[in-house]
C-alpha positions in Angstrom: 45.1 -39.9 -36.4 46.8 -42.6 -34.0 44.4 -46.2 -34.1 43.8 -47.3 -30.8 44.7 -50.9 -30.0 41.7 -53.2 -29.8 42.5 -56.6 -27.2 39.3 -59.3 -27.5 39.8 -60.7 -25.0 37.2 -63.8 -25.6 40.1 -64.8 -28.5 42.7 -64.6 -25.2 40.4 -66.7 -23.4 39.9 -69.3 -26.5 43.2 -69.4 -27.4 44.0 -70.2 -23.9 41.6 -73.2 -24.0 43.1 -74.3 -27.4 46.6 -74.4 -26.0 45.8 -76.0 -22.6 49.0 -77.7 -21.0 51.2 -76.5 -23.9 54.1 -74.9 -24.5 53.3 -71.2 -26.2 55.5 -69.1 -28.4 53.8 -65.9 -29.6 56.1 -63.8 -32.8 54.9 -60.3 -33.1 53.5 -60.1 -30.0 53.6 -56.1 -29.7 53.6 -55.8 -25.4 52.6 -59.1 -24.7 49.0 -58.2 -23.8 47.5 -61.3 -25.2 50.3 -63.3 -23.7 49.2 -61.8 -20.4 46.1 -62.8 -20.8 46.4 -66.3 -21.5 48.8 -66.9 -18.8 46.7 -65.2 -16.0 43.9 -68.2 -17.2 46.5 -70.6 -15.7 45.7 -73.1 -18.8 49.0 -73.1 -20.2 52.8 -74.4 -19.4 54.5 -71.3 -20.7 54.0 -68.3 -23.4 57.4 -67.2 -24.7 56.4 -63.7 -26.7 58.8 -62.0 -29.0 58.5 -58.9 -31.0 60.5 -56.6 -33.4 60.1 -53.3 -32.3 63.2 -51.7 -30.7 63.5 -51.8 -27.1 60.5 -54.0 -26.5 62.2 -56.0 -24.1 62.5 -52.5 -21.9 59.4 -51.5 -22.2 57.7 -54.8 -21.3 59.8 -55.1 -18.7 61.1 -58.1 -20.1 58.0 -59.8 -20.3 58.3 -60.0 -24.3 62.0 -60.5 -25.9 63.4 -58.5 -29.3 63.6 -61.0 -31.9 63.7 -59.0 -35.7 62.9 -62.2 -38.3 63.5 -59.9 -41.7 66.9 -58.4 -42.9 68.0 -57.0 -45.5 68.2 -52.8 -47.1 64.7 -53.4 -48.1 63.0 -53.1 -44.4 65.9 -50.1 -43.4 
């Protein structure tokens, strides 16, 4: 049976606060919905999100960029 994806979105909210005026960068960021979050607060300079998962810049729309950090035979 498929998980559903839980969001709390009081940790958006506090992260937001923690990274007031900053510069973000988010690595496995799935589809960006925390980035979302914390950018729609209007606390932040920027949130650059990046994921793994094939064709995640597609499917967000370009809101969060491919970036795969392991290589190797072991991950194929």
């Amino acid at each position: 049976m498929r998980k559903k994806h839980y969001t709390d979105k009081k940790l958006a909210l506090a992260l937001a606060s923690l990274f007031a005026n900053r510069t973000v960068v988010g690595l496995g960021d799935g589809r960006g919905t925390y980035r979302n979050l914390v950018l729609r607060t209007g606390k932040v300079r920027t949130y650059d999100a990046y994921d793994g998962a094939p064709y995640i810049h597609a499917i967000t729309r370009g809101q969060v960029i491919i970036l795969r950090l392991l290589s190797g035979s072991q991950f194929n």
